[in-house]
N, C-alpha and C positions, 0 to 999 in steps of 0.2 A: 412349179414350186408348191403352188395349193394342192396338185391333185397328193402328191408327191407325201406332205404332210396329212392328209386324210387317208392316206393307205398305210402310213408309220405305225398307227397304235394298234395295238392287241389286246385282250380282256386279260388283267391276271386275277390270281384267287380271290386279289385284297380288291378288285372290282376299279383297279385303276389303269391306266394306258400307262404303254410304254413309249417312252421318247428313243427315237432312230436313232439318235445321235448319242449319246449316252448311256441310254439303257435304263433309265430313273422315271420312278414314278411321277406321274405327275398327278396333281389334285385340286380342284377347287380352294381349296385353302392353303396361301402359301406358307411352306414348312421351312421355319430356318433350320432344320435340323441339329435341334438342341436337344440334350439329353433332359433338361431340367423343363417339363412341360408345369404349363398355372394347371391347378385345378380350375371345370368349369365351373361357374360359380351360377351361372344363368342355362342349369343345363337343362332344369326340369321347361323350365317356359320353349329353350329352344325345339325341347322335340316335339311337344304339344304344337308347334307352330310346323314342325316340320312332318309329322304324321298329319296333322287335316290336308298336306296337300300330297302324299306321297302315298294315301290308300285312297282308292278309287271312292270310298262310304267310309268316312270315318264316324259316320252315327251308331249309335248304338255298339259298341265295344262291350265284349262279356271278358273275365276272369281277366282284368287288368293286373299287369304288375311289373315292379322297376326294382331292378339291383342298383342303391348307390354306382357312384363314378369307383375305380379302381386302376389301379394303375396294371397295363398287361403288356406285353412285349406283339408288335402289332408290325408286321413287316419289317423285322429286324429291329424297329422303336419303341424306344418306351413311349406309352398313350396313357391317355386315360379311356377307358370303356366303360359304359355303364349298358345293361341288359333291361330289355323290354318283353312283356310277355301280352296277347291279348288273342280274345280270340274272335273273327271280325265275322260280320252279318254277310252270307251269300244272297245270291240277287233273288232265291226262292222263299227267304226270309231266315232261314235254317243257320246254323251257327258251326262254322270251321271249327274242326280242333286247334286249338291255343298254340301259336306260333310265337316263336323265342328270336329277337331279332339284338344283332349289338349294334351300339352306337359309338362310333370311334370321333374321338376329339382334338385338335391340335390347335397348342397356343391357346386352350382356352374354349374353341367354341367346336359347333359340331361340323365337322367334318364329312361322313358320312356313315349311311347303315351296313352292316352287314349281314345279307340275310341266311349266310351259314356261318350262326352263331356259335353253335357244337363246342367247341373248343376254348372260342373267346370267353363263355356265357358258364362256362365250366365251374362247378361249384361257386353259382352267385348267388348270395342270399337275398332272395325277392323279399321286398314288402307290396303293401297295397298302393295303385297308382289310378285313386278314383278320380281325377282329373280326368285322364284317357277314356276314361266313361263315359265324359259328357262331354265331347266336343263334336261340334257340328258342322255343316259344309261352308 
């Protein structure tokens, strides 16, 4: 039965497994699948908490920036998204070109990244998110 369950899931676009039995996403955060999602209201603190442990160096981050939350149709649901931009330190000291990542939310809290934003992140208007600039390990 265990193996059985470990060979069921697939990667799809939105970065979730698929259940054998149904065919349904499944996620970390469970989704009652309501149309009427809360705004996040603790979104800025969640990512800050969840970038220091989901980039290998989150010191030193150059051209930081956050598109408000928005509401955008995300696997056939309505989310909310909010768009992240920075551009992170390589291990030679040198500085990557500025990567655009979305943040997908359900019921409220963060749910997870997506790091082909392209289309999520689509006309978001960035502000400055100098928080992201100063978090450490």
């Amino acid at each position: 039965m265990l193996l059985s369950l470990a060979l069921a899931g697939c990667s799809t676009a939105t970065g979730n497994l698929l259940s054998t039995e149904d065919n349904r996403p499944i996620s970390f955060t469970a989704d009652r699948g309501v149309a009427a999602q809360p705004f996040p209201n603790n979104y800025r603190t969640e990512i800050l908490a969840f970038m220091r442990t989901y980039l290998n160096n989150p010191v030193g981050l150059h051209d930081t920036a956050m598109a408000e939350p928005v509401q955008r149709t995300v696997g056939g649901r309505l989310r909310y998204v909010s768009c992240i931009r920075y551009a992170a330190r390589d291990t030679d000291g040198s500085y990557r070109p500025a990567r655009e990542r979305a943040i997908v939310y359900v019921d409220g809290r963060l749910d997870r990244v997506v790091d082909d934003a392209g289309e999520l992140c689509a006309g978001a208007a960035y502000g400055p998110f100098p928080e992201l600039a100063t978090l450490t390990r």
